[in-house]
ROLUMZA-372873 format. One record per residue (C-alpha): residue in three letters; x, y, z. Coordinates in steps of 0.25 Angstrom, whole numbers, plus 5000, padded with zeros to 4 digits. Layout:
N
ALAXYZ...
This chain:
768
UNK510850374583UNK512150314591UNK512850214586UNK513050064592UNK514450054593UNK514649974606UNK513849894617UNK513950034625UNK513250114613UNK511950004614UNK511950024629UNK511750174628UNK511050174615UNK509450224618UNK508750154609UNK509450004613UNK509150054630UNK507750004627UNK508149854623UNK509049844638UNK508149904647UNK506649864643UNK505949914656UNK506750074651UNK505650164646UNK505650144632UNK506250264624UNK505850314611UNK507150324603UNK506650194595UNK505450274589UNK506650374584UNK507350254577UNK506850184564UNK506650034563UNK508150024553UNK508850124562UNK508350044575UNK508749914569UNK510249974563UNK510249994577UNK509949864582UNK510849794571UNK512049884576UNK511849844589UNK511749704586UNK513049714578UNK513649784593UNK513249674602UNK513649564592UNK514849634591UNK515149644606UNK514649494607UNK515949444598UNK516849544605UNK516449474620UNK516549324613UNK517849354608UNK518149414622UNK517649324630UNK517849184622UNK518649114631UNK517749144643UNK516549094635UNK517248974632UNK517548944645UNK516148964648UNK515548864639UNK516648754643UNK516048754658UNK514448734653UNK514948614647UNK515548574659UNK514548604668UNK513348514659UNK514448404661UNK514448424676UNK512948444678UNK512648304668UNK513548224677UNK512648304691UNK511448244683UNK511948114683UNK512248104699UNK511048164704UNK510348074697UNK511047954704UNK510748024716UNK509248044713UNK509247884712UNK509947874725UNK509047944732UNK507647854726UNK508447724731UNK508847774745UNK507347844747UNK506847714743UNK507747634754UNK507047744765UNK505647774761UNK505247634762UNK505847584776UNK505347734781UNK503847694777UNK504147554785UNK504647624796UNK503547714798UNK502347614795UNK502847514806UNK503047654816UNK501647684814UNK501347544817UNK502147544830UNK501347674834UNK499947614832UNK500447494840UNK500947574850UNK499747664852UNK498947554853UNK499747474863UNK499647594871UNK498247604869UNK498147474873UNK499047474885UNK498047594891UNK496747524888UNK497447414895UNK497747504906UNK496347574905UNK495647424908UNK496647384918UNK496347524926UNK494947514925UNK494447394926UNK495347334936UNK494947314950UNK495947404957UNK495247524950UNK493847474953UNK494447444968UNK494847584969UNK493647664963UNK492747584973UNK493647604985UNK493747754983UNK493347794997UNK494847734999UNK495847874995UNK496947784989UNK495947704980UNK495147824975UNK496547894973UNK497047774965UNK495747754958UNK495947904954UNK497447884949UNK496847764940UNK495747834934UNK496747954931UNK497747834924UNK496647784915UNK496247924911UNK497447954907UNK497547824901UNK496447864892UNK496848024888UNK497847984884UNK497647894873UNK496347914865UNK495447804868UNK494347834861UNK493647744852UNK494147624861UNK492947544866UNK493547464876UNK494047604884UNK492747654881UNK492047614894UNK493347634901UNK493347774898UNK491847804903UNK492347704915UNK493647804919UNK492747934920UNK491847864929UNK492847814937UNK493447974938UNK492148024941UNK491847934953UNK493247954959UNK493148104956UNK491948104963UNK492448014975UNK493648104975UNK492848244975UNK491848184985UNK493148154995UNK493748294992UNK492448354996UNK492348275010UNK493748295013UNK493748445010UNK492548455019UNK492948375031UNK494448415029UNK494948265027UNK496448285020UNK496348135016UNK494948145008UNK495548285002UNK496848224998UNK496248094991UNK495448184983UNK496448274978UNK497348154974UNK496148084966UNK495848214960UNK497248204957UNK497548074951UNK496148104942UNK496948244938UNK495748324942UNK496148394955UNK496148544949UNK494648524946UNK494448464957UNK494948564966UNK494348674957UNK493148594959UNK493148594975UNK493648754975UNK492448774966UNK491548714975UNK491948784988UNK491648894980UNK490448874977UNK489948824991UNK490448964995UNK489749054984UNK488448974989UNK488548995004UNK489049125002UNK487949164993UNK486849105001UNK487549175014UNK487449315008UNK485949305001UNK485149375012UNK483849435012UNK483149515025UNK481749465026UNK480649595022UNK479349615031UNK478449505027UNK477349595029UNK477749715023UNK478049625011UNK476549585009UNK476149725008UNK477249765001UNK476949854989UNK477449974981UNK478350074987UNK478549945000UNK479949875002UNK480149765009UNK480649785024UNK481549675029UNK480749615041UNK481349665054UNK482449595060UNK482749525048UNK484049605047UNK484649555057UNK484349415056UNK484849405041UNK486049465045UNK486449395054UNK486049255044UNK487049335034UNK488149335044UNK487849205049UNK487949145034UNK489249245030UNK489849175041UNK489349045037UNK490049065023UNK491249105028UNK491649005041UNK491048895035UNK491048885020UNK492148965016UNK493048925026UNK492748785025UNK492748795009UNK494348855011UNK494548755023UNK494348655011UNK495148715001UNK496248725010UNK496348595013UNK496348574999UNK497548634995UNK498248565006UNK497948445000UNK498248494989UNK499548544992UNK500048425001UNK499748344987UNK500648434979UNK499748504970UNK500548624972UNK499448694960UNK498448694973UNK499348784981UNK498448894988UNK497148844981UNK496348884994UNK496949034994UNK496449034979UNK495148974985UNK494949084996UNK495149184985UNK494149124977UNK493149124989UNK493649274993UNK493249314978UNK491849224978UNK491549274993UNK491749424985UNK490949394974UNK489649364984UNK489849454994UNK489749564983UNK488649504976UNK487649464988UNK488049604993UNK487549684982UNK486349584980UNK485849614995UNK485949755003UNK485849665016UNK486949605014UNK487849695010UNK487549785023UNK487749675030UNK489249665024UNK489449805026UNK489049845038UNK489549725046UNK490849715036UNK491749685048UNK490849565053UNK490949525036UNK492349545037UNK492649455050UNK491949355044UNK493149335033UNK494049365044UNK493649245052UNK493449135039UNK494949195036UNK495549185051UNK494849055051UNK495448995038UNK496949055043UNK496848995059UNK496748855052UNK498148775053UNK498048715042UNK497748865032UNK498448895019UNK497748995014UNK497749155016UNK496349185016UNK496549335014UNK495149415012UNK495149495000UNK494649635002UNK493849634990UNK492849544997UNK492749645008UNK493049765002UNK491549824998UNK490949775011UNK492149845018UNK492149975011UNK490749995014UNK490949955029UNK492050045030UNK491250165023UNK490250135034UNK491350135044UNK491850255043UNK490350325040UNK490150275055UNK491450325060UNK491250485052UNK489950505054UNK489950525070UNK491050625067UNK490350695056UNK489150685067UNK489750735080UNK490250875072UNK488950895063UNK488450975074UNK489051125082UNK489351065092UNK490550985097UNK490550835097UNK490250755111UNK490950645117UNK489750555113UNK489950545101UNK491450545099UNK491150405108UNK490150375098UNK491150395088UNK492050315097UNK491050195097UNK491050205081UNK492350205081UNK492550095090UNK491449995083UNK492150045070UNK493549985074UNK492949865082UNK492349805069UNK493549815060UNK494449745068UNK494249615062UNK495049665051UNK496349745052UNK496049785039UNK494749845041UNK495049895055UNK496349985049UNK495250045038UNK494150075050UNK495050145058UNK495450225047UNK494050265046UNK494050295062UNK495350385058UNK494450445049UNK493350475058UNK494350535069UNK494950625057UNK493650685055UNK493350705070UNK494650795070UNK494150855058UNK492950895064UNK493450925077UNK494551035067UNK493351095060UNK492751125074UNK493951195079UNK494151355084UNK495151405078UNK494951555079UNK495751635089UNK494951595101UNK495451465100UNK496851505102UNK496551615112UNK497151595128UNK496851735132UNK495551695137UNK494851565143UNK494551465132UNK493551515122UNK492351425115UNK493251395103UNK494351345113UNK493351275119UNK492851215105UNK494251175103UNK494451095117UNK493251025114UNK493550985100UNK495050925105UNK494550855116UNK493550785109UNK494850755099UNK495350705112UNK494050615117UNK493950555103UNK495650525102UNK495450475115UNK494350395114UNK494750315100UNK496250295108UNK495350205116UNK494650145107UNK496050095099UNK496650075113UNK495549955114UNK495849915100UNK497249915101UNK497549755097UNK496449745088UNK496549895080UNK497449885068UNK498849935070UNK498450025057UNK497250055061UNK497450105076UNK498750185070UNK497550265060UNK496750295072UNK497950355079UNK498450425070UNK496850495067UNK496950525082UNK498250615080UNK497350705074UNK496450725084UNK497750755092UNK498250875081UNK496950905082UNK496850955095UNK498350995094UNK497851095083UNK496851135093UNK497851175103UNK498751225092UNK498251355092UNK498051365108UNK499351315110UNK500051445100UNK499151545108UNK499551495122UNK501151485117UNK500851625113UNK500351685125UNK501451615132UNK502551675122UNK501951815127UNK502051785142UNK503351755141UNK503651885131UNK503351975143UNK504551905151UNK505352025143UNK504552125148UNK504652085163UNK505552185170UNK506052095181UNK506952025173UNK507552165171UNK507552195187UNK508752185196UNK508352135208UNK506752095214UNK505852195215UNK505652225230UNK506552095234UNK505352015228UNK505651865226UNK505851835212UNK504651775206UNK504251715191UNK503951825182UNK502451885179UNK502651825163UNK502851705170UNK501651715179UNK500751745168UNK501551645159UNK501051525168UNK499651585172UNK499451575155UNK499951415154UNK499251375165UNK497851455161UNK498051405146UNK498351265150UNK496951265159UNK496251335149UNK496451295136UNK497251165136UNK496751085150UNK495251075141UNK496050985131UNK495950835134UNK497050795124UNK498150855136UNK499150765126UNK498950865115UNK498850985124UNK500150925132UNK500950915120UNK500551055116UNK500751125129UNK502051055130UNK502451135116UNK501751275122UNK502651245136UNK504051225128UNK503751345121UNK503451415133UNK504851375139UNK505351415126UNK504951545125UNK505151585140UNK506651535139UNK506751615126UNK506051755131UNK506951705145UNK508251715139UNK507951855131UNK507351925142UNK508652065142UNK508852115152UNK508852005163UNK509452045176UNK509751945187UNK508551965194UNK507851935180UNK508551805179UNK508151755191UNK506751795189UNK507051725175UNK507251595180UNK506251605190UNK505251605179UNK505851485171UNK505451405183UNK504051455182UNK504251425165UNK503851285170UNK502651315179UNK502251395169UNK502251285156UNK501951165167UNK500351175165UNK500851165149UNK501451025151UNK500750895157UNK500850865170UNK501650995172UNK502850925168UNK503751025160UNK504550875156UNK503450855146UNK504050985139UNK505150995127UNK506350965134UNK507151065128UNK506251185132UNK505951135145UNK507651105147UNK508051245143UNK506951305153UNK507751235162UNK509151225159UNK508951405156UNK508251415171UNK509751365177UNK510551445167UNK510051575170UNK510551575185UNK511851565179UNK512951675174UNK512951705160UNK514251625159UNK513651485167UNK512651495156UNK513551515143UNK514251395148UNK513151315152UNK512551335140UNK513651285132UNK513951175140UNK512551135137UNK512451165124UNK511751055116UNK511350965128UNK509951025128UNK510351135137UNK509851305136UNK510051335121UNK511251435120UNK510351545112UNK509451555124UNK510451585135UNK511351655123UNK509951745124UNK509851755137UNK511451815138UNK510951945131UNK509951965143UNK511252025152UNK511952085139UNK512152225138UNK511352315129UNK512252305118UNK512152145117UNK510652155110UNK509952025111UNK509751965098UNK508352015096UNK508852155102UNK509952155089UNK508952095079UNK507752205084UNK506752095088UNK505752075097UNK506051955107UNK504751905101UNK505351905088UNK506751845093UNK505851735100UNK505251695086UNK506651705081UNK506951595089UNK505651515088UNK506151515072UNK507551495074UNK507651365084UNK509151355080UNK510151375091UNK511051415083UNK510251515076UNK509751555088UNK511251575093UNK511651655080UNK510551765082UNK511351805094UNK512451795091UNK512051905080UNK511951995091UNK513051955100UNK514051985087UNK513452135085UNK513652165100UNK515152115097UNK515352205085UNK514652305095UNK515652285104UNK516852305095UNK516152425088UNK516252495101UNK517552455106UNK517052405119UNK518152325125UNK517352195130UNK516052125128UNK515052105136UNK515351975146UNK514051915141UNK514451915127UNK515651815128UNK514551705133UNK513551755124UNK514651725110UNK514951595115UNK513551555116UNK513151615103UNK514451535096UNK513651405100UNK512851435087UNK513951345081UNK513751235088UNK512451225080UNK512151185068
């Protein structure tokens, strides 16, 4: 067992840990110890702790000492604390005593004054309450109400004394009691006298009837329901009317009725029909030129009044009213349409004549001087009755085309005017309306779009429609009939827009020209085909310009004049016997013209090309050459109109030209006439550059002489390369071997041509 020696041994002794830390798990060394061992232990440590508490007094005497001294001090200190809070406690009783009492005086005499105030004020309105209404002046003005300035005054006193009367209660007061019942009376009547001149003046327009009202309503603080109650009421007269205007019934067979039985329906009697139709148009236009119009005739005048009396929450009441009417007019032209078959035919088949009447009510309510309101139609209201119209419309304007082509054969003039006429009505009706007239003549686009589809689908497009060997074969034939009736149609709807023009839509006339473009690339792709085979066939005339010898020749044969050359013979006899075959058939000459006019400049094209590569050309040659440029415009006159070459691309017909009078001079007038000109739409340098190597001797190759092409083959070299300065460099290829040639051998001078020939070739600079 340790020993307890110190304060430090009982700390870390085991068996005194469980007397500092109760909540410690309790150890077991007490069972180890005996009862006289445990309390020797005890006493020990007893005798330690006593020890240490002599040893800390004796230490610390004089700190305990001081410590003591202060308590008493401080007892002194709080006895003398007691004392003056107690004085202060008796203070406080007397002063709350001085304050409570005057406070409850204070406040009994204030309730007082309240009471005698509210009851002087109570007094003062009863007062005021008799005074209003039992004095003369009120009785005066109530009776001579049919005066505007005595109801409007009677009106602002009957307003004081109800708010005389709300704002106070006066309940349980007998002597107001009678009063009370007495003011509502006196409101009802001049409401009533007040609504009774609104009424009247709305209806025979009288501003001064209309403007007393609205004051009255005013000064009795009811104008919103009173106005709400005028808009409700023009409502209503037009649901009625309208109602009663759309419920139609046709008549049945009175005697088929009576032996009506199973499997019988009643047949509406004849020429019943018409007769209710024309009684629902009658009452359509009843509801809309009369009540409607006079209803927002009212209105407006309303919120003028309105407006001129300042109440600025009224402003565009009549446009909220029109919307209101526009909704309701919705609501029972739907209902009554679906309620009756007859009258919802009515409204679709004769939409334009439903529409024109909201056109008129709307152009009727704008040409007033004296309109506010914008009256725009919503196209909700119109919208079911126009779709169906215009479902029909375009039924009408597709079936004559699906019609006319259902059978083998081609359509006749008769009914393309049939078509016409359709057409015609179709436009006619919508006019009322841009609007509608912009969708109907989308729907005639539509309708000439499927006339060129049909017209396609019915097209040769096998060789024999192409061909220009022979005279025009049935598929040719086919084709000229199916372009002109393109022509006859676009023709004929040109008219009719012609006679529309002021009243067709800007829109609308812009979609019918633009569908009748197609029935012009139509008929271009009809001559597309024609035009490649009559451009080809010309391409092979001119080809066997290099196989005529004459160019070759000397002198004339036999001293014969000179004369144009057989190619050129033939070359014109084809133009001329392709134009009056297979071109003069086509009534649409603008189209045939502007083709021609691209067959003839390609025709100058490639003679001046195949011209200019013709080798060897010998004087004779040449003069024979330029004798057949001047029958080149014989031969392309039938191709242009009129036989005016003017109507040509001026560039092709300049250089045919401008090449005839260069090639009567010398090479070296050309070269510099060429570069004088150059870039001022004169004879391209390539071409006369081409035509040099026609005197050149046997070493200079032409360039598709060096290259080992065909002049076929160089001519759609040049067809693909339209540069000039590409042009320039493929002979200049050829004009730089024949110069390494030339040096190779030792040959001591060029050629005299080939000076000329460089400096046209070095003009490929000049281009980018």
């Amino acid at each position: 067992m340790d020993e307890i020696v110190d304060l430090h041994s009982i700390e870390n002794d085991d068996y005194f840990k469980q007397f500092f830390d109760p909540e410690a798990k309790q150890n077991d060394i007490h069972k180890l110890l005996t009862v006289a061992q445990q309390l020797k232990k005890l006493g020990k440590a007893l005798e330690v702790l006593d020890a240490e508490l002599h040893k800390q007094v004796y230490t610390n005497h004089n700190d305990l000492l001081s410590q003591v001294t202060w308590v008493e001090k401080i007892e002194g200190i709080l006895s003398t604390m007691q004392t003056h809070v107690q004085s202060l406690l008796s203070a406080v009783e007397r002063l709350r005593g001085k304050i409570v009492e005057p406070f409850n005086r204070i406040e009994a005499h204030t309730k007082i004054l309240t009471r005698l105030h509210e009851a002087s004020d109570l007094l003062r309105r009863v007062g005021r309450v008799q005074h209003l209404l039992h004095s003369q002046k009120l009785h005066s003005q109530i009776s001579n109400s049919a005066q505007s300035s005595e109801i409007i005054k009677a009106a602002k006193s009957i307003h004081e004394l109800e708010q005389l009367m709300s704002d106070t209660d006066l309940s349980g007061l007998d002597i107001v009691a009678d009063d009370q019942q007495a003011v509502k009376t006196h409101k009802i009547a001049i409401q009533r006298i007040a609504t009774h001149a609104l009424n009247q003046g709305l209806q025979t327009s009288d501003s001064d009837q209309v403007s007393t009202a609205i004051q009255v309503f005013d000064n009795l603080d009811v104008l919103s329901k009173a106005i709400e109650t005028v808009e409700k009421s023009a409502l209503s007269e037009i649901d009625k009317i309208g109602r009663e205007a759309l419920d139609v019934s046709l008549p049945m067979n009175q005697d088929i009725s009576k032996r009506s039985g199973p499997g019988r329906a009643a047949i509406p009697a004849p020429g019943s029909s018409g007769n209710v139709r024309l009684r629902l148009w009658e009452s359509l236009d009843r509801l809309f030129q009369d009540i409607v119009y006079n209803q927002c005739v009212q209105i407006e005048l309303l919120e003028r009044i309105l407006l001129e009396h300042h109440t600025k929450e009224f402003d565009g009441f009549s446009q909220l009213f029109w919307n209101k009417v526009t909704e309701l007019l919705a609501k029972i032209l739907i209902e009554r349409s679906q309620a009756s078959s007859f009258v919802k035919q009515a409204l679709e088949g004769e939409y334009p004549k439903f529409l024109r009447v909201f056109l008129d009510l709307r152009k009727r309510l704008k040409e007033r001087t004296q309109s506010i309101g914008t009256y725009t139609i919503g196209r909700d209201i119109l919208q079911p009755f126009e779709n169906a119209y215009l479902s029909r419309s375009i039924s009408r304007l597709l079936d004559p085309v699906h019609t006319m082509f259902s059978s083998d054969s081609t359509p006749s003039h008769d009914e393309i005017d049939s078509l016409i006429r359709t057409i015609t009505s179709e436009l006619s009706v919508s006019l009322i309306d841009e609007s509608l007239s912009t969708i109907v003549a989308r729907n005639v686009g539509k309708a000439i779009r499927l006339f060129c589809l049909k017209c396609e689908q019915g097209l040769i497009t096998t060789g024999e429609a192409s061909q220009v060997i022979d005279s025009s074969t049935p598929g040719q034939l086919i084709n000229v009939t199916l372009a002109n009736l393109l022509y006859y149609l676009a023709s004929q709807m040109t008219r009719v827009v012609a006679n529309l023009a002021g009243s067709l839509p800007t829109e609308g006339a812009t979609v019918i020209a633009t569908a009748l473009d197609d029935t012009n690339t139509l008929t271009k792709n009809i001559l597309t085909p024609l035009m490649l085979s009559i451009t080809d066939a010309i391409e092979s005339i001119i080809l066997t310009m290099h196989d005529d010898p004459e160019f070759r020749e000397s002198s004339s044969p036999l001293g014969r004049e000179i004369a144009c050359s057989l190619y050129m013979r033939e070359l014109q006899g084809f133009i001329l016997r392709s134009v009056t075959t297979f071109l003069a058939p086509y009534k649409n000459q603008t189209v045939v013209g502007e083709c021609c006019n691209i067959v003839a400049s390609r025709c100058i094209e490639l003679f001046v090309r195949h011209a200019c590569l013709i080798r060897p050309l010998t004087e004779y040659g040449r003069a024979k050459l330029i004798i057949d440029f001047g029958q080149m415009e014989v031969a392309v006159a039938p191709l242009c109109r009129g036989g005016h070459l003017g109507s040509l691309e001026q560039q092709q017909y300049r250089t045919l030209r401008a090449l005839k009078s260069l090639l009567a001079l010398s090479a070296e007038s050309m070269v510099e006439k060429v570069v004088e000109m150059k870039g001022e739409g004169g004879v391209p340098a390539s071409l006369i550059l081409l035509h040099l190597f026609s005197a050149a001797p046997p070493e200079l190759q032409s360039p598709h002489q060096s290259a080992g092409w065909s002049i076929n083959r160089l001519s759609q070299w040049l067809d693909n390369h339209p540069s000039e300065k590409d042009r320039l460099a493929l002979s200049s290829g050829t004009l730089q071997r024949y110069e390494s040639t030339i040096r190779q051998r030792n040959i001591p001078s060029f050629h005299p041509l080939f000076p000329l020939m460089m400096k046209l070739a070095s003009l490929a600079d000049d281009y980018n």
